[in-house]
C-alpha positions in Angstrom: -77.3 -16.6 -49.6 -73.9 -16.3 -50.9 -73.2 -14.3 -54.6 -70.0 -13.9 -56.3 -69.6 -10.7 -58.2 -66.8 -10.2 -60.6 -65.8 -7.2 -62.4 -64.3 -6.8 -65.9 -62.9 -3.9 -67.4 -63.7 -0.2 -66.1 -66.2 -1.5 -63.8 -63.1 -3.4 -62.4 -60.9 -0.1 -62.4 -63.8 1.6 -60.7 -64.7 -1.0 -58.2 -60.7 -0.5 -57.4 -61.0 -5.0 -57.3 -61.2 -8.0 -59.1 -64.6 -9.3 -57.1 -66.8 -9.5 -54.3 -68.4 -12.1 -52.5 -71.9 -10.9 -50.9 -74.3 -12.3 -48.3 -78.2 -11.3 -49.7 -81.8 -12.2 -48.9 -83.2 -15.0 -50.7 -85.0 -13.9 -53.9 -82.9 -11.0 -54.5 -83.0 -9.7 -58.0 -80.3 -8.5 -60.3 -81.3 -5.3 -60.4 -81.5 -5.1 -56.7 -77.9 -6.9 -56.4 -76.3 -4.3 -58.8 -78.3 -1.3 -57.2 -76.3 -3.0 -53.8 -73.1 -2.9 -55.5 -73.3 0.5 -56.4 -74.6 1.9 -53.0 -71.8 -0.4 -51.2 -68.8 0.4 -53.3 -66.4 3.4 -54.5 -68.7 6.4 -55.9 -67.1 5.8 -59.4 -68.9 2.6 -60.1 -72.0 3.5 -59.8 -72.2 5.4 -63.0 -71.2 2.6 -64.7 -73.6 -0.3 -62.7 -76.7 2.4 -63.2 -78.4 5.2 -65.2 -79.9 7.8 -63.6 -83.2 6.8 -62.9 -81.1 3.7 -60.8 -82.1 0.9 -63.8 -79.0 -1.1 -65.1 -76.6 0.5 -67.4 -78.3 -0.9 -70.7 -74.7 -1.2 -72.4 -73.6 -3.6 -69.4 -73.1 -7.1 -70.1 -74.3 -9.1 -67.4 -73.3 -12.9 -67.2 -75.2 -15.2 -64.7 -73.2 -18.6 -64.1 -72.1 -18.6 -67.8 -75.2 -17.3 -69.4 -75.6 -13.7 -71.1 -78.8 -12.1 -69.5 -80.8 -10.5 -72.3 -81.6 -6.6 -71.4 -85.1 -7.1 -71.0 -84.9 -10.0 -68.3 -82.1 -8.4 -66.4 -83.7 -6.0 -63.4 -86.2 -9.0 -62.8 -84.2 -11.9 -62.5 -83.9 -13.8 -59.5 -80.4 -14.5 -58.1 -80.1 -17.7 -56.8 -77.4 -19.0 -54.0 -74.2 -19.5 -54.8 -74.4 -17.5 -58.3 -71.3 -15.7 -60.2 -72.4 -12.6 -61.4 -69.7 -11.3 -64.2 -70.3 -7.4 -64.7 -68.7 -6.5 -68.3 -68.6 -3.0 -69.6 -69.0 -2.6 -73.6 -65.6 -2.2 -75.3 -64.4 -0.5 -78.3 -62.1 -0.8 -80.6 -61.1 -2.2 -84.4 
């Protein structure tokens, strides 16, 4: 199946692009799609897709077709075909 990925941000100026279309098994979680992206892409994003222990960065935003995925339901969901994935890092400022 067939996820787009699209990264905000410092992911965005770590992944070194905009977004990435990705061909995965059915039933793949997020957590397993953002462990993917991390072990796929530039060594500089996967500090900020993962901790250290290879969980989702907890200050990540992560938007699934339009929808906010609350912290505790994020390494478990299911991905389904055809998703957009948005990957926001938290931002500061006044």
């Amino acid at each position: 199946m067939t996820v787009r990925v699209e990264y905000t941000g410092q992911v965005r100026a770590a992944a070194g692009r905009h977004a990435d279309e990705l061909e995965v098994d059915a039933g793949t979680s997020l957590g397993g799609l953002v462990a993917t992206l991390a072990a796929l892409g530039p060594p500089a994003l996967r500090p900020h897709l993962l901790t250290a222990d290879g969980r989702i960065q907890p200050t990540l935003v992560v938007v699934v077709d339009g929808r906010a995925v609350p912290g505790d339901a994020r390494e478990a969901l299911v991905i389904g075909d055809h998703a957009t994935v948005v990957l926001l890092p938290p931002v500061a400022g006044g």
